[in-house]
C-alpha positions in Angstrom: -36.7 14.8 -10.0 -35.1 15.5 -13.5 -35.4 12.1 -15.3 -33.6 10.2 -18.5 -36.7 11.1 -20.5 -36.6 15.1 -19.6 -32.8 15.1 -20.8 -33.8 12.4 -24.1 -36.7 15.4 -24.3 -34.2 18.3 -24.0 -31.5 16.1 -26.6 -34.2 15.2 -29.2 -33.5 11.8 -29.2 -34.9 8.9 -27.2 -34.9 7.9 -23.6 -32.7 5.0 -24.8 -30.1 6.7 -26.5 -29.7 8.7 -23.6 -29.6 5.6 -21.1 -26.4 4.1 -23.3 -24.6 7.7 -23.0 -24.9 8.0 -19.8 -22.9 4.9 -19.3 -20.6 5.7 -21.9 -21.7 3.1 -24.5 -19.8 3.5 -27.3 -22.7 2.4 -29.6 -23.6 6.4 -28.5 -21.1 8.5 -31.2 -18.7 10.9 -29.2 -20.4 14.0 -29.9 -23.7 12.8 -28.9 -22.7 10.9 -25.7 -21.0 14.6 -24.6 -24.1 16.5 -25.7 -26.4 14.3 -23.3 -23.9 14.2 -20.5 -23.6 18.0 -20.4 -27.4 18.0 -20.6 -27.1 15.9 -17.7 -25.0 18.0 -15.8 -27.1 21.3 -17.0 -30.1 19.8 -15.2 -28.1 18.4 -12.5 -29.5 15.4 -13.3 -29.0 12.4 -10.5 -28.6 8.7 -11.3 -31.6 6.3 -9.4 -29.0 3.6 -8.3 -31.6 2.0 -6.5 -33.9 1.7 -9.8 -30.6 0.2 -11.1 -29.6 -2.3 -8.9 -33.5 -3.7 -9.3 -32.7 -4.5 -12.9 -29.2 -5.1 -13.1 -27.9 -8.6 -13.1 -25.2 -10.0 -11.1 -22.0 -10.8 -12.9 -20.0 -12.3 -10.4 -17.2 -10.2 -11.4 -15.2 -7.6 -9.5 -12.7 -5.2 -10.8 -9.4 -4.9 -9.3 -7.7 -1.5 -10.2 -3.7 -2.0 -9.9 -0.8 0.6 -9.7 1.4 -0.8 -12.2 4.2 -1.0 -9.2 6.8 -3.7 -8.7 7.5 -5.8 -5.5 6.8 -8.7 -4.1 3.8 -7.0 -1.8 2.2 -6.2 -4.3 2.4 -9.8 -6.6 1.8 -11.1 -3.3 -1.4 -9.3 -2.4 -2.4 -9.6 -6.2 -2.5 -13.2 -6.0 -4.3 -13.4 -2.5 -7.4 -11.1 -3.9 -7.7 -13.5 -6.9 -7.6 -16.5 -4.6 -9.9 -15.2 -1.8 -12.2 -14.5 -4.9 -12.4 -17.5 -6.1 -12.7 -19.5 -3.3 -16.3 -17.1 -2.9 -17.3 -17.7 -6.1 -16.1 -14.3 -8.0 -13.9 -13.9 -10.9 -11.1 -11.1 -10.9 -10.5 -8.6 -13.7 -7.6 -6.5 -13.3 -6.6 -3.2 -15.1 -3.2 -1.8 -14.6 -4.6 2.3 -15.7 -5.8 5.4 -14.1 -7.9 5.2 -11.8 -11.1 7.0 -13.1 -10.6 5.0 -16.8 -10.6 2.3 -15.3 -13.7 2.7 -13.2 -15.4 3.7 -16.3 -14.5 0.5 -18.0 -15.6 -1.4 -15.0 -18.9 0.3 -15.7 -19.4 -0.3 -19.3 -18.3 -4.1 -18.9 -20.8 -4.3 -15.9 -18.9 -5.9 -13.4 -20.6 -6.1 -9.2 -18.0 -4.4 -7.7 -14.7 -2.5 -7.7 -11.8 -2.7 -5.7 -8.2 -0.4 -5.9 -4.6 0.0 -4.1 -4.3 3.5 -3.0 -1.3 4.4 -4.2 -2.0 8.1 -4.8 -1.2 10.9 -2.7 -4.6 12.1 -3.7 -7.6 10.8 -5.6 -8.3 13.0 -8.7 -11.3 14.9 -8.9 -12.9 13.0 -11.6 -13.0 10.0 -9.6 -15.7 11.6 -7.4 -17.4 12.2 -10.5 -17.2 8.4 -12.1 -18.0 6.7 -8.2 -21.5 8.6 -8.7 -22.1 6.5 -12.1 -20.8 3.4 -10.6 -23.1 1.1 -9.3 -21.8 -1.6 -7.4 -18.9 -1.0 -4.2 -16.1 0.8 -4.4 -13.0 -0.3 -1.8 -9.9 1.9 -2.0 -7.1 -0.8 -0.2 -4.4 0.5 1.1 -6.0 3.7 2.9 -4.2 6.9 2.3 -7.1 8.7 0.9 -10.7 8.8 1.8 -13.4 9.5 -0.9 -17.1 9.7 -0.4 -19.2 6.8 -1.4 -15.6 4.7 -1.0 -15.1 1.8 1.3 -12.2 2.2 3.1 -9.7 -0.5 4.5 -6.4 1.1 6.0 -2.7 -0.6 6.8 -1.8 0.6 10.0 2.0 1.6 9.0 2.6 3.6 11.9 2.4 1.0 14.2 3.6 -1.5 12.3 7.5 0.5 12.6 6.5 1.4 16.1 6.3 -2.1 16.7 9.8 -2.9 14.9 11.6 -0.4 17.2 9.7 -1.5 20.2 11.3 -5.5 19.2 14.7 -4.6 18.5 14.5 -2.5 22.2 13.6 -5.4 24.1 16.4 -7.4 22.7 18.8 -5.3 24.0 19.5 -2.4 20.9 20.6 1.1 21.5 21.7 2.0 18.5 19.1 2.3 16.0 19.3 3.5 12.1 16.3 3.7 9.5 16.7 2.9 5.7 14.2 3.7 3.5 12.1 7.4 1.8 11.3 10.6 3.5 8.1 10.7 1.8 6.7 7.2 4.1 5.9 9.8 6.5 4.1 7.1 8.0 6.5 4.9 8.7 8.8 7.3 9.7 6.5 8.7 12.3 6.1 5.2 13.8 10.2 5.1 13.8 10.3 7.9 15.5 7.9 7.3 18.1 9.5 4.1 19.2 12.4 5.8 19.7 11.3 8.2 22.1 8.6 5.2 23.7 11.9 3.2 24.1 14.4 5.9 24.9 16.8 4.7 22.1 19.5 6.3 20.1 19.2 7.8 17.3 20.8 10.8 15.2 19.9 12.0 11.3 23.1 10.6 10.0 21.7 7.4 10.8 19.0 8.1 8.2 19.9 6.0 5.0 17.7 7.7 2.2 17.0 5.0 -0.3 16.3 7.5 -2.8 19.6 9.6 -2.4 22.9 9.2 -4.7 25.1 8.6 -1.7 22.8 5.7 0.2 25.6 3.1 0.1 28.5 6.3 0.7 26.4 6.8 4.0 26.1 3.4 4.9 29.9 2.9 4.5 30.9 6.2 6.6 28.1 5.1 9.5 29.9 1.8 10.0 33.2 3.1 10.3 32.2 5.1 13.6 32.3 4.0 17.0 28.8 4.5 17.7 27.4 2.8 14.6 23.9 1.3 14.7 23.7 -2.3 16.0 20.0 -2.5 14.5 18.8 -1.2 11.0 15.0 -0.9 10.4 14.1 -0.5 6.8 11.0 0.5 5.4 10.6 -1.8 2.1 11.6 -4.6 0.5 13.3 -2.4 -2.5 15.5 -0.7 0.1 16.4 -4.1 2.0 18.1 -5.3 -1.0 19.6 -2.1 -1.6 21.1 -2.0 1.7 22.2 -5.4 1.5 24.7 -4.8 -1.6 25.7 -2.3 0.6 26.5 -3.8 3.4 28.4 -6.8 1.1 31.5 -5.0 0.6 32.7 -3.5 3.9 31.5 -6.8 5.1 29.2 -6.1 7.5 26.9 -9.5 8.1 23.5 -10.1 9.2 22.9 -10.4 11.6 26.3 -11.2 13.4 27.2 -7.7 12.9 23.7 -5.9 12.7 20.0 -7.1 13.2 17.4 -6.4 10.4 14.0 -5.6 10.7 12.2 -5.2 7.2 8.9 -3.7 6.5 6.3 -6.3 4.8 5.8 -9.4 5.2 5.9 -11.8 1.9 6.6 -15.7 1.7 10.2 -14.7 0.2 11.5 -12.9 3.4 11.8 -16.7 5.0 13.3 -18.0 2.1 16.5 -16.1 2.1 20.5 -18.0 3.5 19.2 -15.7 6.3 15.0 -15.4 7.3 14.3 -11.9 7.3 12.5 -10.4 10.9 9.2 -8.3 9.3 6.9 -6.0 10.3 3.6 -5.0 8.2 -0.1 -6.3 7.4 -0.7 -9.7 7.0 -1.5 -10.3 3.6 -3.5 -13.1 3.4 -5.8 -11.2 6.4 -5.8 -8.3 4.3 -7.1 -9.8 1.6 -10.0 -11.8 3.3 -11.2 -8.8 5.3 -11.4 -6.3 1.4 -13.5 -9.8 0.4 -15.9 -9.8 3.3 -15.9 -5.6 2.8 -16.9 -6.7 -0.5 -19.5 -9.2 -0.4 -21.4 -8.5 2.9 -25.2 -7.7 2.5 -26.5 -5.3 5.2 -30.0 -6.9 6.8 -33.5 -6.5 5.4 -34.3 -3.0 5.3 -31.4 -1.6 6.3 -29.0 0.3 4.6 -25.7 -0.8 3.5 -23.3 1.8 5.5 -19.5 2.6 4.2 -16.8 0.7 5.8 -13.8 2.5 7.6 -11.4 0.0 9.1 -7.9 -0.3 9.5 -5.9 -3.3 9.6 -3.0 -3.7 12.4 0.5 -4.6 11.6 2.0 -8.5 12.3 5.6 -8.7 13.2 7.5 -12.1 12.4 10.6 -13.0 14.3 13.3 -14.5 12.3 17.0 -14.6 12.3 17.9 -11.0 11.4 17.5 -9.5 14.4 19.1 -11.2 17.5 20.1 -9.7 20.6 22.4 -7.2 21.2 26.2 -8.4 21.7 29.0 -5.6 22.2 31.0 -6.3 19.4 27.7 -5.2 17.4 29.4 -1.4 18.4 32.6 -2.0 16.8 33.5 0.4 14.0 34.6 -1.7 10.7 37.5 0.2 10.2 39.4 -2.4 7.7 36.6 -3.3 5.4 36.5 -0.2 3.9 40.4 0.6 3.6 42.2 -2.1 4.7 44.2 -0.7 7.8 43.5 -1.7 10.9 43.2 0.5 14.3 46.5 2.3 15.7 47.5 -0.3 18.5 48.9 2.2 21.2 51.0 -0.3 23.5 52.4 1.3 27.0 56.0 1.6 27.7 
């Protein structure tokens, strides 16, 4: 086994110089911290993590790598993680960067362990590289992508939209339209299959695209028809207050006219003139189940294995999504142009 003192050997410099470039110290100049390393990879040279853990000392401190994203999930599920931590005894530090710079920071500063949102459609390749240098645990949240050496906790969002469709059924909804991005394929899939699970109705003009130009334009034409959607499920926050400014000024009300189910469940969904009906992962259970991912110790003598779970969605009942009432089909002709429907009147 190739060892820190063949490579110091093969470098001409000492065992010690070659133990702070390995970890990037900056002590190390630049040139010489990329001579050792491709040294290192030359003799395909493999860290002993288990020698490391013996010495290294427990900081108490996990990293928390965070998309630089905005939304209330996500200031929400910030502010659980640093609260479960503390209530275990850990201290959060938080970098809002790439995702292999940032595990190499959390290396040189030393902290336990390492935790991330997945927020990437896929992990880069240098990732693998800087996981193998790491230490401590790595949990990817989120769970789009899997990564060897990663701890893995998923959000079911499949059945989490299943679920929404499966609630507006049983009260009594026929009609149903989706708001939100073709690229939650996810979500969408879950739409999709409670509409053929519940034998709903649904076409592709009742597909509001939250990223299109003509999102409100759509939402406007689809309520002037006779068979509009008594029901709207949207995928995220973002889109449910887009779709409400849309809604506002052909004056279609929620959820009198149409019942709302929303995708995610935060504290500010209640707090609305009208409580929002969610769907999605329970934050506060998410956040307590990446904690005990984090901080369980396998028995004596065994080995710790990776963790692959996924956590089911929660839906929450409120006042946007009632039962079904006829005049929910009515088309709104006069909100958009101010004439009413012909009255044809016999004789």
């Amino acid at each position: 086994m190739i060892t820190i003192k063949d490579i110091a050997k093969a470098a001409g410099v000492n065992h010690s110089t070659v133990s702070r470039a390995l970890r990037d110290d900056l002590r190390v100049s630049t040139a010489m911290r990329e001579k050792i390393h491709t040294i290192a990879k030359q003799m395909n040279y493999v860290p002993n993590l288990a020698a490391k853990k013996l010495v290294r000392q427990k900081t108490n401190f996990v990293g928390l790598i965070w998309p630089p994203r905005e939304g209330l999930f996500f200031y929400n599920m910030n502010l659980q993680l640093q609260l479960e931590g503390i209530k275990r005894g850990y201290r959060v530090m938080q970098i809002m960067d790439g995702l292999t710079d940032s595990l190499q920071a959390f290396r040189q500063f030393g902290v336990d362990h390492v935790m991330f949102w997945d927020a990437y459609s896929t992990l880069p390749a240098s990732f693998a590289v800087e996981r193998q240098r790491f230490p401590g645990r790595v949990l990817a949240l989120g769970g789009y992508n899997k990564s060897e050496g990663v701890d893995w906790l998923a959000v079911d969002r499949s059945g989490a939209l299943l679920q929404a469709v499966r609630h507006l059924s049983a009260l009594g909804h026929r009609q149903l339209a989706y708001a939100g991005g073709q690229k939650n394929k996810q979500k969408m899939y879950g739409f999709l299959q409670g509409i053929a699970e519940c034998k709903a109705d649904y076409t592709p003009e009742h597909f509001f695209d939250y990223f299109g130009t003509t999102f409100e334009d759509d939402v406007h034409a689809v309520f002037q028809k006779p068979d509009r959607p008594s029901a709207i499920v949207v995928d995220s926050q973002h889109c449910l207050f887009r779709l409400m400014r849309a809604l506002r000024p052909i004056r279609v009300r929620v959820p009198d006219d149409v019942s709302v189910v929303v995708y995610d469940d935060t504290p500010e969904m209640s707090a609305f003139e009208i409580a929002f009906t969610t769907v999605g992962p329970s934050i506060p259970e998410l956040a307590v189940k990446a904690w005990d991912i984090m901080t369980a110790e396998p028995e004596p003598g065994e080995e710790r294995e990776l963790v692959e779970e996924m956590i089911g969605a929660v839906l929450v009942p409120r006042e946007s999504a009632i039962p079904f009432r006829p005049e929910m089909e009515r088309p709104f002709y006069s909100a958009m142009t101010g004439n009413k429907p012909e009255l044809k009147l016999d004789g």
